[in-house]
N, CA, C and O of each residue as an XYZ file, in Angstrom:
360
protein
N     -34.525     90.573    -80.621
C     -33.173     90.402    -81.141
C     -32.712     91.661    -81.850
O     -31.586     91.985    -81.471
N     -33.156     92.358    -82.633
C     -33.578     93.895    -83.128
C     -33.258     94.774    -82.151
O     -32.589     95.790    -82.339
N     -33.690     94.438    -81.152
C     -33.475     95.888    -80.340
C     -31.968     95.540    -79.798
O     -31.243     96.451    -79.397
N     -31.651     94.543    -79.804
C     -30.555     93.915    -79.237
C     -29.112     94.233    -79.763
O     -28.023     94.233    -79.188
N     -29.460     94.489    -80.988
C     -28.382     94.350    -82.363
C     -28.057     96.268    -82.153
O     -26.940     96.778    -82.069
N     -29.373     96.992    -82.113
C     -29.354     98.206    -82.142
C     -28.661     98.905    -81.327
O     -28.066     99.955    -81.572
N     -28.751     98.145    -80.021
C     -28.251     98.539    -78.382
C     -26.843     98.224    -78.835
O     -26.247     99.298    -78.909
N     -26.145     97.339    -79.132
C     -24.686     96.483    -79.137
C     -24.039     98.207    -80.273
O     -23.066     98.946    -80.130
N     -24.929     98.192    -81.064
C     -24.490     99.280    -81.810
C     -24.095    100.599    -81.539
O     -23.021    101.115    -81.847
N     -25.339    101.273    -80.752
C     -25.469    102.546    -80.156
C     -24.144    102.271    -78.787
O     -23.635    103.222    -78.194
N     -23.908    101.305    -78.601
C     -23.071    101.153    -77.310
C     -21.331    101.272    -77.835
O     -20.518    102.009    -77.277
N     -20.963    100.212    -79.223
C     -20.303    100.672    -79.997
C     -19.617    101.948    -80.696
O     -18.423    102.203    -80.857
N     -20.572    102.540    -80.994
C     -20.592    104.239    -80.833
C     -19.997    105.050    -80.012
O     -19.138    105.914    -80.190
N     -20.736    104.552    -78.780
C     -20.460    105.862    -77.650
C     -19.412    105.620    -77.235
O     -18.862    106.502    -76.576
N     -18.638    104.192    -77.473
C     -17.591    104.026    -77.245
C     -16.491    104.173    -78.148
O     -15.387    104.155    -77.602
N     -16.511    104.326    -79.499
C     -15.783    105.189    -80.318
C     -15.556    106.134    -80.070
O     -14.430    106.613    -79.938
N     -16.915    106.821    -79.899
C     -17.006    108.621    -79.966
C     -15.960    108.983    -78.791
O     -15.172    109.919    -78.930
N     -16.006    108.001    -77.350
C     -15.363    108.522    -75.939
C     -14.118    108.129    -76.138
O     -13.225    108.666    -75.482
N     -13.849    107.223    -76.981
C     -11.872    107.109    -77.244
C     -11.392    108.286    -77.975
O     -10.469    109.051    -77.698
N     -12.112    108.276    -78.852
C     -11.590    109.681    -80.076
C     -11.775    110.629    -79.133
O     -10.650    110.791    -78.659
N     -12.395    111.225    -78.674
C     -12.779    112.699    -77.572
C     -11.815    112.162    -76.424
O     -11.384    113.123    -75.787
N     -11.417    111.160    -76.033
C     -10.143    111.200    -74.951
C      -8.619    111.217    -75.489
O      -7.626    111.600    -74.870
N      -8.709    110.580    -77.111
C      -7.581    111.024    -77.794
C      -6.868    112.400    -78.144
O      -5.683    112.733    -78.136
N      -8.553    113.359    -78.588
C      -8.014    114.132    -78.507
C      -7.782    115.410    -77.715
O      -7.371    116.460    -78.209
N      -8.196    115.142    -75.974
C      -7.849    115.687    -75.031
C      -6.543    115.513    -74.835
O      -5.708    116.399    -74.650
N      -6.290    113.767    -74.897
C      -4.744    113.794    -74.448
C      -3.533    114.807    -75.225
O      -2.610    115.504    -74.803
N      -4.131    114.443    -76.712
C      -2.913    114.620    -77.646
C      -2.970    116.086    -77.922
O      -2.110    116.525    -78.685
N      -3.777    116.845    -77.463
C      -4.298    118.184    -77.399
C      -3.765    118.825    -76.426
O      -3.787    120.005    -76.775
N      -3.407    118.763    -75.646
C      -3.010    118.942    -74.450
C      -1.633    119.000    -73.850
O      -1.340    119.787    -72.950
N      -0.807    118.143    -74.380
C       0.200    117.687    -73.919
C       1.318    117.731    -75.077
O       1.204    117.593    -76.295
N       2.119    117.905    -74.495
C       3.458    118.378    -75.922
C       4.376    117.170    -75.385
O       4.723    116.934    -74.228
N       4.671    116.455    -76.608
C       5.869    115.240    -76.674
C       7.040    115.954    -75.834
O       7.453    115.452    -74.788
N       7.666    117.432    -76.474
C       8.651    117.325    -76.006
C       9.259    117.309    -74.427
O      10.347    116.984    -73.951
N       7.866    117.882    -73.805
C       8.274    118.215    -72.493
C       7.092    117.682    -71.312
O       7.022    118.237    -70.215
N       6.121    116.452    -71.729
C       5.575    115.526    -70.812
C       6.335    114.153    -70.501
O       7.250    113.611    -71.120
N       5.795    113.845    -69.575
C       6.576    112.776    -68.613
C       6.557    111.079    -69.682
O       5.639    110.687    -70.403
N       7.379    110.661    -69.516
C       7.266    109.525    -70.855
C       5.932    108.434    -70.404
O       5.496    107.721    -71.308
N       5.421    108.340    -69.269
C       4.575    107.561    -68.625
C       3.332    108.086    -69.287
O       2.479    107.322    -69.739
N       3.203    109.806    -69.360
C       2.512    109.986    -70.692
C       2.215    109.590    -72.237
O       1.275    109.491    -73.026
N       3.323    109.461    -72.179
C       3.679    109.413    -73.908
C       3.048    107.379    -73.867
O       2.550    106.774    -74.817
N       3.290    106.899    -72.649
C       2.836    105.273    -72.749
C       1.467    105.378    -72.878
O       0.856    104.779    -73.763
N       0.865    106.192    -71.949
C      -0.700    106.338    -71.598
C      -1.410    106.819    -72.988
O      -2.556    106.380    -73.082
N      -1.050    107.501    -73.922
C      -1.329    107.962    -75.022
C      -1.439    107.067    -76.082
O      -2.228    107.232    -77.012
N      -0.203    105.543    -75.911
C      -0.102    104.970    -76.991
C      -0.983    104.352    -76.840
O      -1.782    104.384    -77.775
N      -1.410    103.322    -75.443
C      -2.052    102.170    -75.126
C      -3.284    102.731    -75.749
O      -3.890    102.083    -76.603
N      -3.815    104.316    -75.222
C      -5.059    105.138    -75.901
C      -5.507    104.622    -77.395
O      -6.117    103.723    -77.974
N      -5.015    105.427    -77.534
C      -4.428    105.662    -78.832
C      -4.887    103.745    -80.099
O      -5.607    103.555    -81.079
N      -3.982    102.851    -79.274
C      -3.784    101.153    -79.977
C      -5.371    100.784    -79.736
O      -5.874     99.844    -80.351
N      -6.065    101.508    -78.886
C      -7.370    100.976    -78.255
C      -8.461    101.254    -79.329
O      -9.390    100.621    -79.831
N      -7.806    102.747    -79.473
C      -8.851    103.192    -80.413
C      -8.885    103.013    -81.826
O      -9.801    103.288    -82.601
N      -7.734    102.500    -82.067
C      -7.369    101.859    -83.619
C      -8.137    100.303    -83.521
O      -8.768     99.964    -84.522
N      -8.105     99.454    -82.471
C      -8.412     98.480    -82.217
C      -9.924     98.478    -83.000
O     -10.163     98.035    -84.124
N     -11.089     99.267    -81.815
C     -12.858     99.481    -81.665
C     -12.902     99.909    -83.069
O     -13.528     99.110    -83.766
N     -12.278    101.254    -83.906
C     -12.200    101.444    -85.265
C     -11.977    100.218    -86.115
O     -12.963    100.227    -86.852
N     -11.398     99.386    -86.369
C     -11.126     98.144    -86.547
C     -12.261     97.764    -86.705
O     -12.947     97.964    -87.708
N     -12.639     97.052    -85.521
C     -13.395     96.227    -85.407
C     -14.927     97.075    -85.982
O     -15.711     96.585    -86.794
N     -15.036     98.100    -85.486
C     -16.645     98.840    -86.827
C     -16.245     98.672    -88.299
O     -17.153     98.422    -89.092
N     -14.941     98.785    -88.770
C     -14.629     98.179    -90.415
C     -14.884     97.135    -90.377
O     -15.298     96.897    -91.512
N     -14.951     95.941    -89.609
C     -14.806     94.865    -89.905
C     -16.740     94.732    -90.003
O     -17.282     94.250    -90.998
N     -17.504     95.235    -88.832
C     -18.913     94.836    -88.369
C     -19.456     95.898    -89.605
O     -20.656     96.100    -89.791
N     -18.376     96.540    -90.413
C     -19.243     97.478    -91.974
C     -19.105     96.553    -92.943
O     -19.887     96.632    -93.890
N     -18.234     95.625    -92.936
C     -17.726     94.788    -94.447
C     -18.606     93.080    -93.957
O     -18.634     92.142    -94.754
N     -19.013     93.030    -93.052
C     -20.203     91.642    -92.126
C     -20.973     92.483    -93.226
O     -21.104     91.674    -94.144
N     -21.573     93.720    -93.636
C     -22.688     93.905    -94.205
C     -22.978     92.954    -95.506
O     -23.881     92.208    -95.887
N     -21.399     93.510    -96.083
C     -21.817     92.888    -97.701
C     -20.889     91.291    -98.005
O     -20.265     90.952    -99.011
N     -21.116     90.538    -96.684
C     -20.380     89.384    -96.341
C     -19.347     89.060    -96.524
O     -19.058     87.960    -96.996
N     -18.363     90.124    -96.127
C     -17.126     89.677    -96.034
C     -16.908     89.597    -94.870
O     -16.426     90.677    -94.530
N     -16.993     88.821    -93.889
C     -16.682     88.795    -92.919
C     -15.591     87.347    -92.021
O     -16.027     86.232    -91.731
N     -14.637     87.689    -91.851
C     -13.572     86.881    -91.594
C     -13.767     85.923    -90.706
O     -14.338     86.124    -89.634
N     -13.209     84.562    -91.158
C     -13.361     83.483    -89.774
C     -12.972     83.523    -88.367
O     -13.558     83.073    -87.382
N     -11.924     84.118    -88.463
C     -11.677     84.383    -86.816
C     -11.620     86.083    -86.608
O     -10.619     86.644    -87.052
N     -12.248     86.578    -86.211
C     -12.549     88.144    -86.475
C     -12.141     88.472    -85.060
O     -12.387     89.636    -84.745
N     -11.838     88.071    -84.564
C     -10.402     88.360    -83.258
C      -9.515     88.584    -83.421
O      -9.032     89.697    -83.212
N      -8.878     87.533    -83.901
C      -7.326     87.644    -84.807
C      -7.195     88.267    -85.313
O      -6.262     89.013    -85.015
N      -7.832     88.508    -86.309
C      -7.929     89.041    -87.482
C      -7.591     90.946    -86.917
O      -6.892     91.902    -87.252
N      -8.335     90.683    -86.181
C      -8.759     92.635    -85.091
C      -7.155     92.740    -84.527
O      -6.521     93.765    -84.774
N      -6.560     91.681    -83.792
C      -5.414     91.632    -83.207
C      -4.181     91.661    -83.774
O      -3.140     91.957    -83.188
N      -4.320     91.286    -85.165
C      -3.169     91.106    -85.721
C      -3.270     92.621    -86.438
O      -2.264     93.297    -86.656
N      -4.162     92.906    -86.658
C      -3.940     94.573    -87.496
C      -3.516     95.189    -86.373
O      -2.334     95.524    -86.295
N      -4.388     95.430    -85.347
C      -4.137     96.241    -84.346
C      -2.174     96.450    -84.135
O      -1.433     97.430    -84.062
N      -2.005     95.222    -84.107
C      -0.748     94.531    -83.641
C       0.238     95.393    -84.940
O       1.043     96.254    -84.586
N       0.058     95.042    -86.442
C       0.769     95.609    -87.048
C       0.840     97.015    -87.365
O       1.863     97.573    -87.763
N      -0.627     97.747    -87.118
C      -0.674     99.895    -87.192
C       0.288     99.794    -85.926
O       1.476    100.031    -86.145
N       0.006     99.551    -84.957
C       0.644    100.251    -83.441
C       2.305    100.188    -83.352
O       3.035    101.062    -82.886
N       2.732     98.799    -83.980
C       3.957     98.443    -84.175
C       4.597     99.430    -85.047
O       5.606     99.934    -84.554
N       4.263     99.845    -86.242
C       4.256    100.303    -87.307
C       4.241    102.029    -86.581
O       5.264    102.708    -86.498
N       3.397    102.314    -86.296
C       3.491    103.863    -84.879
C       4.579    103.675    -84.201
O       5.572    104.390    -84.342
N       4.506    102.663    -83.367
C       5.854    102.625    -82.541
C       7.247    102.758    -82.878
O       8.134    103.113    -82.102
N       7.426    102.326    -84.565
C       8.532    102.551    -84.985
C       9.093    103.917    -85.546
O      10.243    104.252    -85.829
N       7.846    104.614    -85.610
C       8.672    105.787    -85.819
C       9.071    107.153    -85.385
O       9.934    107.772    -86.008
């Protein structure tokens, strides 16, 4: 179960590490003013994904010292839902 917990973790990770390193290829790369807006979509969805997995490691850091929320879906969805909204508006 140990090695299990460790794996879910290390997998967690590499999947942080590969959103942030594709975030900042995209956003590195590409200038608002003069890429195609299908860009500027592809960046956000990026972008909401990686706020999402970040999320959710705050949430699997604060499980440490038992705070950990009853529906921890929602909970992931509705933040997600209010940063991105909150981006989108401005």
């Amino acid at each position: 179960m140990r090695s299990l917990t460790n794996l879910t973790r290390r997998l967690h990770f590499w999947r942080v590490s590969g959103l942030l390193a594709a975030d900042m290829l995209l956003f590195g790369t590409t200038d608002p003013r003069s890429t195609l807006s299908f860009m500027l979509i592809v960046g956000f969805l990026l972008l909401s994904a990686t706020i999402y997995y970040l999320l959710d490691g705050l949430l699997a850091f604060l499980r440490l010292y038992g705070l950990a929320p009853a529906n921890r879906k929602r909970v992931l969805m509705t933040a997600t839902m209010v940063i991105c909204g909150a981006l989108a508006l401005q």
